[in-house]
N, C-alpha and C positions, 0 to 999 in steps of 0.2 A: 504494500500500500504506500508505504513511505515514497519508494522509488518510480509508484505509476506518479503523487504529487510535485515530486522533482519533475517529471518530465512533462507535467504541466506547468507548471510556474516556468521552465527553458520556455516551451512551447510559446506563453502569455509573453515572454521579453523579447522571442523573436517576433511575435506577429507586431508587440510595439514597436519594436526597433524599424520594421518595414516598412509601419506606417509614418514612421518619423522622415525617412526616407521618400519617400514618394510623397508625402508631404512639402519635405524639402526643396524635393526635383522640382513639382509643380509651382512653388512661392517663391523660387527662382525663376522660372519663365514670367507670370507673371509679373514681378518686380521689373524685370527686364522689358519688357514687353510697355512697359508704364513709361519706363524711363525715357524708350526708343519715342513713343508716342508725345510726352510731354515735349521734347526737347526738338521735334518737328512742327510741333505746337509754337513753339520757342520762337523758329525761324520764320513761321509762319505772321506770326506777331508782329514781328520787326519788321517782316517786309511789308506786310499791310499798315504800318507806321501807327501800331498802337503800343499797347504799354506791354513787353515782352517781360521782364523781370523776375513776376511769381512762377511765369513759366519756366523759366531759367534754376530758376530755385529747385522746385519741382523736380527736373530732368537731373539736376545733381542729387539732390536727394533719394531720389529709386536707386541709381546710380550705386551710389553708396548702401542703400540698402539691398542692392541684387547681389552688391560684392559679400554684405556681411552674411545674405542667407547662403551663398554660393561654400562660406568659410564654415557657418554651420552644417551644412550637408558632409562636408568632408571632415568634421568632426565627428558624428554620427557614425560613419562610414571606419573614421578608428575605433571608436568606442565598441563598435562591435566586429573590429577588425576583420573586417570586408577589403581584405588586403589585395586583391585584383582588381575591385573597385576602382582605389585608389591607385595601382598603377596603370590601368588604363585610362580612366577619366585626367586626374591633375595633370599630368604631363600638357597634354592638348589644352584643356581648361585654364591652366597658367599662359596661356598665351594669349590665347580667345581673349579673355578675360583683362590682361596688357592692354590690346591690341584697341578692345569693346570701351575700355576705360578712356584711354587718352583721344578716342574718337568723341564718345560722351562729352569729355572736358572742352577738345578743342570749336564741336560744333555749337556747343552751349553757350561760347565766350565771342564765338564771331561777332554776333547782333554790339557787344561792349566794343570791338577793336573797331566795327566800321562807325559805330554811332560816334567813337572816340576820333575815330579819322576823321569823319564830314565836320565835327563842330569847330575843328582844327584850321 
């Protein structure tokens, strides 16, 4: 009896741990998917010559919040030492993620450097 309860209580930690997982994956797209949308929003703003800023804000903000869910998933992923996981995703995802970020920052800041040019 003891050892069928053991192998419930594993059973209940993996079904959590999957959903923490798949959890993760999806509030990663999401957030992502916020931030791609705001930050077109952004450009959109500016070029229609209205007030682009909270938009701007916004687009950084998912931004930052897709990298932090992106850091929780792969925390998750040691914790319950899903160690193929993690060599196949981070590798690729550390660059993505590089690559996604400094596009993020630099399309976000345009609407600031041209609005900075013209008044100039």
């Amino acid at each position: 009896m003891k050892n069928h309860k053991s192998k419930g209580t594993y059973y209940k930690k993996i079904y959590s741990n999957v959903t923490r997982i798949n959890g993760g994956i999806l509030m990663w797209v999401i957030l992502g998917v916020i931030a791609i949308v705001a930050t077109f929003i952004n450009l959109y703003l500016y070029k229609a010559g209205k007030d682009y800023k909270l938009a701007m804000a916004i687009g950084l903000s998912f931004t930052a919040l897709t990298l932090c869910s992106e850091y929780s998933l792969v925390s998750t992923w040691v914790e319950v030492e899903d160690w193929a996981a993690l060599m196949d995703v981070v590798p690729s995802m550390e660059r993505a993620l590089w690559f996604l970020t400094i596009v993020s920052i630099l399309l976000n800041i345009v609407p600031l450097v041209l609005e900075r040019k013209g008044t100039k």
